[in-house]
C-alpha positions as CSV (number, residue, x, y, z in Angstrom):
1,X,-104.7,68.6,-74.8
2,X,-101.3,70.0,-75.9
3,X,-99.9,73.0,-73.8
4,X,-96.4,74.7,-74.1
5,X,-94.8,75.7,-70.6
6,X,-91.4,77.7,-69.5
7,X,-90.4,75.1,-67.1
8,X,-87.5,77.3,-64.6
9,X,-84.3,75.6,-65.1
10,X,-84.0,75.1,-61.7
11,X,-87.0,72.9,-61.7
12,X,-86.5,71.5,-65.0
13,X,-86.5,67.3,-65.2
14,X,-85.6,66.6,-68.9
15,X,-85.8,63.0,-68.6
16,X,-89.2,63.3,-67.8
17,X,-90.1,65.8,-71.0
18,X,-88.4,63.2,-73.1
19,X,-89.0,59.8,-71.3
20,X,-92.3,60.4,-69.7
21,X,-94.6,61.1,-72.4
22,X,-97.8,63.2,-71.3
23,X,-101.2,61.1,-71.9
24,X,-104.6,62.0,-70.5
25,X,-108.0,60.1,-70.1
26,X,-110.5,60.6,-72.7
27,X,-113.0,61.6,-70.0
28,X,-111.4,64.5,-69.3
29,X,-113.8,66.8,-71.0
30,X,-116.4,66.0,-69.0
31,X,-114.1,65.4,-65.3
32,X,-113.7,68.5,-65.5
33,X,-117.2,70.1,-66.2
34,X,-118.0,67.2,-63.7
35,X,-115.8,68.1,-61.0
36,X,-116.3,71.8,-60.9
37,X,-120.5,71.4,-60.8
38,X,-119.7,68.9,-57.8
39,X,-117.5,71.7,-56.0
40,X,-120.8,73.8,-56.4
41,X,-122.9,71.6,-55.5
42,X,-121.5,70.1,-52.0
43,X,-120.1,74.0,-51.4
44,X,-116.7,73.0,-51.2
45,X,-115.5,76.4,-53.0
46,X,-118.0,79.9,-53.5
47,X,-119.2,79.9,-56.7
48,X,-117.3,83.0,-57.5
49,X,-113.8,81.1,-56.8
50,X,-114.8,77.9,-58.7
51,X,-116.3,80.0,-61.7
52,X,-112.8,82.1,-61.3
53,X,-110.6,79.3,-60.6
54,X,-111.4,76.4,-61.0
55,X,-110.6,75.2,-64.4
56,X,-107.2,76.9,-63.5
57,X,-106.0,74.8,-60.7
58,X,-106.1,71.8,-63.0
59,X,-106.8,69.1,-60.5
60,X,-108.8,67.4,-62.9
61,X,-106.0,67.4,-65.3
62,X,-103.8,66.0,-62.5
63,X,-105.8,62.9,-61.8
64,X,-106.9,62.1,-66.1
65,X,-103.3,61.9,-66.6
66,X,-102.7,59.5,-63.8
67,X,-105.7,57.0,-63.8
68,X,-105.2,56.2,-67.8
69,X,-108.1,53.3,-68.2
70,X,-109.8,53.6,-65.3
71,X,-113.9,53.8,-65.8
72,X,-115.4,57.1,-66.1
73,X,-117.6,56.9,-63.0
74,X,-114.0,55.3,-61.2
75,X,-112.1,58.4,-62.5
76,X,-115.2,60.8,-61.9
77,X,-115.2,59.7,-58.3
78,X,-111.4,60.1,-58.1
79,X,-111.3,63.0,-59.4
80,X,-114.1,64.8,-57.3
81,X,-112.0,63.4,-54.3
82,X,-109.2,64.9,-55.2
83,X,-110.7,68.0,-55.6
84,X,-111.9,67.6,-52.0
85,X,-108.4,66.7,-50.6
86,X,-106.7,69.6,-52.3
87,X,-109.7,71.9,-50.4
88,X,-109.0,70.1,-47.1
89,X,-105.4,71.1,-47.3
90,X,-106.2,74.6,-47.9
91,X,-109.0,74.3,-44.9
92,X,-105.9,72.8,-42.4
93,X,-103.2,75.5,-44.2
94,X,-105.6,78.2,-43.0
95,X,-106.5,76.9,-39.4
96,X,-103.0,76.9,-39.0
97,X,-102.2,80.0,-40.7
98,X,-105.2,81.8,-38.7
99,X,-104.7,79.9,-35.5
100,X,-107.9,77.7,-35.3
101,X,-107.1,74.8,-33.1
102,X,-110.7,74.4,-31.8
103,X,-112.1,74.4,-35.4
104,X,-109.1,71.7,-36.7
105,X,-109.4,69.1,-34.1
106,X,-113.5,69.5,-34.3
107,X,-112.9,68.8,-38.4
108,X,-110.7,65.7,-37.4
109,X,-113.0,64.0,-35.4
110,X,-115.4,64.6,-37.7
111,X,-113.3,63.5,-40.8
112,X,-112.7,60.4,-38.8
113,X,-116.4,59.3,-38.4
114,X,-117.4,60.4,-41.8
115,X,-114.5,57.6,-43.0
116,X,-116.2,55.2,-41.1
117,X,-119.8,56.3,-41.7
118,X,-120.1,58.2,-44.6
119,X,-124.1,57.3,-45.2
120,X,-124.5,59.4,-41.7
121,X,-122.6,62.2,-42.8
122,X,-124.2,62.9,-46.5
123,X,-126.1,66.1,-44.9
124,X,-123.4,67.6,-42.0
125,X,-123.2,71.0,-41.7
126,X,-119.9,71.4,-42.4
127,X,-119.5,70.9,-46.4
128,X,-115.6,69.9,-45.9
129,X,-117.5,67.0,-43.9
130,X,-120.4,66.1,-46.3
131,X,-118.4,66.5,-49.0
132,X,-115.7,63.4,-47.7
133,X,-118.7,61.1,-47.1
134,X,-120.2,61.8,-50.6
135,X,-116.5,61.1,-52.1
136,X,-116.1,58.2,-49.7
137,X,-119.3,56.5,-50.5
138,X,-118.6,56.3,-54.4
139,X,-115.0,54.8,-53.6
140,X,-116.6,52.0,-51.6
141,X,-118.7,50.9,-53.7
142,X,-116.1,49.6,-56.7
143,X,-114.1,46.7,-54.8
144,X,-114.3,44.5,-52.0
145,X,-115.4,45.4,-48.1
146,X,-111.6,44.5,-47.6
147,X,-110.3,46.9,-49.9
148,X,-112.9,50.1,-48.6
149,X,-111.2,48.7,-44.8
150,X,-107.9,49.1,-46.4
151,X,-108.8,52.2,-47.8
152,X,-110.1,53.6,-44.3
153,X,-107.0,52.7,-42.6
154,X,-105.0,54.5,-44.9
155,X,-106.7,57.8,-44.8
156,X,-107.3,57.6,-41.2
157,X,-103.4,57.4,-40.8
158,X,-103.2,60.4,-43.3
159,X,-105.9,62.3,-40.9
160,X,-103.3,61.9,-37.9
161,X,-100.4,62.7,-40.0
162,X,-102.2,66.5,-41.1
163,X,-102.6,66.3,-36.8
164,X,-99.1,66.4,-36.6
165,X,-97.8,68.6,-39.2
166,X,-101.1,70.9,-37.6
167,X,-98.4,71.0,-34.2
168,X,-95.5,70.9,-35.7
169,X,-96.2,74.6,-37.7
170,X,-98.3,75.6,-34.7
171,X,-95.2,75.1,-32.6
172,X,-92.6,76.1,-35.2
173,X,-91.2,72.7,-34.9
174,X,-89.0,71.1,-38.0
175,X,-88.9,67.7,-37.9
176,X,-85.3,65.7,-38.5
177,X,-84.7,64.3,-42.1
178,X,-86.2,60.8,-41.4
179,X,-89.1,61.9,-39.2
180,X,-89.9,64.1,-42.0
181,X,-89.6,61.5,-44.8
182,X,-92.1,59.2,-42.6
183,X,-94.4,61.8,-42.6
184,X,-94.4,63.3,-46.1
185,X,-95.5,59.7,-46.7
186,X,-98.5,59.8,-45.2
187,X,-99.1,64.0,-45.7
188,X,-98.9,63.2,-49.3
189,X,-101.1,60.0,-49.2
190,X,-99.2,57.8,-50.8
191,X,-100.9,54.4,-50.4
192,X,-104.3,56.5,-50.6
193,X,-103.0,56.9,-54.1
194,X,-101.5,53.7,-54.5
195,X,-105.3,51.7,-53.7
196,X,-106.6,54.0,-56.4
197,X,-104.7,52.7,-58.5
198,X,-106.9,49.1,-58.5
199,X,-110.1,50.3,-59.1
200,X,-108.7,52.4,-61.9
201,X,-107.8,49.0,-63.4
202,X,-110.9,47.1,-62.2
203,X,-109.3,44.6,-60.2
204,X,-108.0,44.2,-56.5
205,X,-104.9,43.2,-55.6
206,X,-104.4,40.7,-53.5
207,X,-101.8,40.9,-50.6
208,X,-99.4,38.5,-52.2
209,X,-99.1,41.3,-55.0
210,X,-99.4,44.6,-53.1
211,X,-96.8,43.5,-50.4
212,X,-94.2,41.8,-53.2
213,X,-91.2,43.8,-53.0
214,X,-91.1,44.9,-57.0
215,X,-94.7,46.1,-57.0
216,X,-94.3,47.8,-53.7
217,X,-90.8,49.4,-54.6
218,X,-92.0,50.7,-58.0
219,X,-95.4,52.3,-56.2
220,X,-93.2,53.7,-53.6
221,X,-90.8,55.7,-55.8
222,X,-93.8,57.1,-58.2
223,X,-94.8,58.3,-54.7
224,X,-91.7,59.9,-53.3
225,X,-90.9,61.5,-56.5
226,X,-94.1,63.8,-56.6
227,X,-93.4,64.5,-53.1
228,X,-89.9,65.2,-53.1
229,X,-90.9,67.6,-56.4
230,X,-93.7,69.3,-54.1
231,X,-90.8,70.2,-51.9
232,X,-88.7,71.5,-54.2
233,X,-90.9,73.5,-56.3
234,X,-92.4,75.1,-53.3
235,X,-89.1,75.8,-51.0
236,X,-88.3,79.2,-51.8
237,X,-91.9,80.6,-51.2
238,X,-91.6,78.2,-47.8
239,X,-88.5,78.9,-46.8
240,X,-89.8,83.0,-47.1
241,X,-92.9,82.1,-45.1
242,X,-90.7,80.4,-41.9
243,X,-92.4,77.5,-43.3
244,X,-91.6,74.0,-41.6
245,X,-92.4,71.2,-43.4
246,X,-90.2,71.1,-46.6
247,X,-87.6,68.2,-47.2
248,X,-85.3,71.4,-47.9
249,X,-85.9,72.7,-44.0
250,X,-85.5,70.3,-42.7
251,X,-81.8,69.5,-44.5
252,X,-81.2,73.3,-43.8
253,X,-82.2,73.3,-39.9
254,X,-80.8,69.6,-38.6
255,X,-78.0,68.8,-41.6
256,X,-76.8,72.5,-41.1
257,X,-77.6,72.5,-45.3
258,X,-77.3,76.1,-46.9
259,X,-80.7,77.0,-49.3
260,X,-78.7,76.0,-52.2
261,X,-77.1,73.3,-51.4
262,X,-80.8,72.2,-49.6
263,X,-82.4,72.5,-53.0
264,X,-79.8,70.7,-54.6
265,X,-79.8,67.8,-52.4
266,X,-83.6,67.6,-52.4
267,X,-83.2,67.6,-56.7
268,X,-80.6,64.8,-56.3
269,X,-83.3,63.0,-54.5
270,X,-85.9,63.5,-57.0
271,X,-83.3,62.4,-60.0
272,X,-82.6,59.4,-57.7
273,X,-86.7,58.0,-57.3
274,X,-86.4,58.5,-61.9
275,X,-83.7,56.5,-62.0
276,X,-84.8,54.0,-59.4
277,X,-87.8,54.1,-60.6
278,X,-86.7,53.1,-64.1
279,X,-85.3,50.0,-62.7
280,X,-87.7,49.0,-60.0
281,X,-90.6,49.0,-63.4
282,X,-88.6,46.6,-65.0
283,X,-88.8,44.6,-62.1
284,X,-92.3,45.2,-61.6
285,X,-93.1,44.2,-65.3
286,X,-91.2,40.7,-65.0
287,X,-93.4,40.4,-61.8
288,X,-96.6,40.7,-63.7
289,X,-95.5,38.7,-66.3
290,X,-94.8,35.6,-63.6
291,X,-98.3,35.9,-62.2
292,X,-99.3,34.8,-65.6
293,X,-99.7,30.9,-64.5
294,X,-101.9,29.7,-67.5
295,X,-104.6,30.1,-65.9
296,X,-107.8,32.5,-66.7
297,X,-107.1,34.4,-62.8
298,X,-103.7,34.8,-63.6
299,X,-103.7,36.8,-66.9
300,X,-106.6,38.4,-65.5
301,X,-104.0,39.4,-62.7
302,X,-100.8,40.1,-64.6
303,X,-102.7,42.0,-67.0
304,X,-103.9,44.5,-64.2
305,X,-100.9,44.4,-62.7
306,X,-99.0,46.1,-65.8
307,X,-102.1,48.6,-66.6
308,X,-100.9,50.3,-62.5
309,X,-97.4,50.0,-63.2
310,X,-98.1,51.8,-66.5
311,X,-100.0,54.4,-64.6
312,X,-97.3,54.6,-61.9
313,X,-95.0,56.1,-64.3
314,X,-98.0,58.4,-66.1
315,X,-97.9,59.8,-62.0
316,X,-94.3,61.2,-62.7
317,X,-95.4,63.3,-66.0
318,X,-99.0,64.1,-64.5
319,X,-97.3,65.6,-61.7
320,X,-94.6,67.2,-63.0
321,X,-96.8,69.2,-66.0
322,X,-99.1,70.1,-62.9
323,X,-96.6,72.0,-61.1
324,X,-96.0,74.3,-63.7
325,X,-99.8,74.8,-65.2
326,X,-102.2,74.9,-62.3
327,X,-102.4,78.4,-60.6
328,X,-102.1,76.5,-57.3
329,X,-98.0,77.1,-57.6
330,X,-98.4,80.3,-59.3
331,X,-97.3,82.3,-56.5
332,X,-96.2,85.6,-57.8
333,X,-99.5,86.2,-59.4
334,X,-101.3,86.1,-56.5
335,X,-102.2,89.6,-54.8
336,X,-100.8,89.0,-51.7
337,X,-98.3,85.7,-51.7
338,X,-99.5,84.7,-48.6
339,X,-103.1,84.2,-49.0
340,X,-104.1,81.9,-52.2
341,X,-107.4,83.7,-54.0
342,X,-108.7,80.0,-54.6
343,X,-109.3,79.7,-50.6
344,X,-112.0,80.7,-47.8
345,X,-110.4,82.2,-45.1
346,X,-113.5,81.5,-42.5
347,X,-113.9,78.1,-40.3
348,X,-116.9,76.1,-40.7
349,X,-119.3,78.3,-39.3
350,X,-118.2,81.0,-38.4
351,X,-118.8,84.7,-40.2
């Protein structure tokens, strides 16, 4: 799948176009055909929006040119998750935007149990709901009970975070730099992301691995740099829409930061998690090589190791490409800028 994109030049990241070659699963074909019968199916979108957009958001291109390797029915259940998550944010965008306290903290609670009980919440009424435990259940069943308990805790974390960025908007409030940062971590889903990544190569991590500072360090930056390019693709619609949860904002409201100089600092960052990312693999790589002890376990582990860290940098290319095709960013086609045409603008259940 070869496309050709104008890239703005203030978003532009040549090091990626030349160092971060594109790849994409083989499956894709079929994620995709996949993914949008499953957003019919569980009613996450009307069938007029998926048949309209769909294909167009890309969000199965996102995740093939991530998980490189992983199984199809790994990267099928991914990928259908993903879809979900990028439909929950528009759900929690919307009960903010519209003012729908009730119906967000009714969905959290709900979220919450279907996390822990996703067999009891195949049929719930609300499709956001039924749709999680479907997800959810396919996830758990490719590792370890320790890994789904890891798995929980992280998206239960990320569940709170969407609580508090829910108050913060609600209120008007812009967090400080840091508390920002500390957030974005989880409002992004980083280690959600991160614990993919083991399925994907068929093999768990033990702690010793996941918690080692190279391997952490290197998943960390692949993280923060798709964040951090979030913000600063999207600041200027945000900054228009008194948004306030952008790194940007938040430099412009407590460092006292023009917009300029805010989106400059936030593309320094972004430079900074290449270039440290560049280094920290290296590290990473010499890790996985160590855990190679002679012994059948180890290669087994050093070779998995290498196959995330290769797909920790494919995360820099996959997102970057993504911000420029899928019609979620395309702002100034939309016919009014501040309503997406891929959303529902109802709660669940009401008319």
């Amino acid at each position: 799948m070869t496309r050709v994109v104008a890239v703005p030049p203030a978003l532009s990241l040549p090091v990626i176009e030349a160092a971060f070659p594109r790849r994409l699963h083989p499956y894709w074909p079929r994620l995709q055909e996949k993914t949008r019968s499953w957003l019919l199916e569980k009613r996450l979108m009307p069938a007029d929006k998926v048949e309209e957009h769909a294909d167009g958001l890309r969000y199965t291109d996102l995740m093939a040119g991530y998980y490189i390797g992983a199984p199809d029915d790994v990267l099928q259940a991914i990928a259908d998750y993903s879809a979900w998550f990028f439909v929950w944010d528009d759900r929690h965008d919307r009960d903010i935007v519209h003012r729908r306290p009730t119906a967000w903290r009714r969905l959290k609670l709900q979220l919450h149990a279907a996390l822990d009980s996703p067999r009891t919440h195949l049929y719930h009424v609300d499709p956001l709901v039924a749709g999680l435990a479907d997800s959810v259940m396919r996830l758990y069943s490719f590792l370890s009970e320790k890994w789904n308990a890891r798995f929980a805790r992280h998206f239960h974390a990320v569940i709170e975070a969407y609580d508090r960025e829910f108050r913060n908007r609600t209120s008007g409030t812009v967090p400080t730099v840091d508390a920002y940062l500390e957030l974005r971590r989880l409002t992004f889903a980083h280690w959600i992301w991160t614990d993919l990544l083991e399925p994907s190569a068929r093999h768990e991590m033990p702690d010793a691995v996941r918690k080692h500072p190279a391997y952490r360090r290197a998943a960390l930056l692949s993280q923060e740099f798709a964040a951090w390019y979030n913000d600063l693709c999207s600041l200027p619609k945000e900054i228009a829409g008194k948004e306030v949860h952008n790194l940007g904002i938040s430099l412009i409201h407590h460092r006292g930061l023009t917009p300029e100089e805010a989106a400059e600092e936030v593309r320094r960052r972004v430079e900074g998690c290449i270039s440290d990312f560049l280094a920290a693999e290296k590290d990473a790589l010499r890790f996985a090589d160590a855990l190679a002890d002679g012994t059948v376990q180890g290669s087994e582990l050093s070779t998995a190791v290498k196959r995330i860290v290769a797909n920790m940098r494919n995360w820099f290319s996959t997102v970057y490409w993504f911000h420029h095709e899928s019609g979620r960013y395309m702002v100034d086609s939309w016919d009014d800028r501040s309503t997406p045409p891929y959303v529902d603008n109802q709660a669940a259940g009401e008319k």
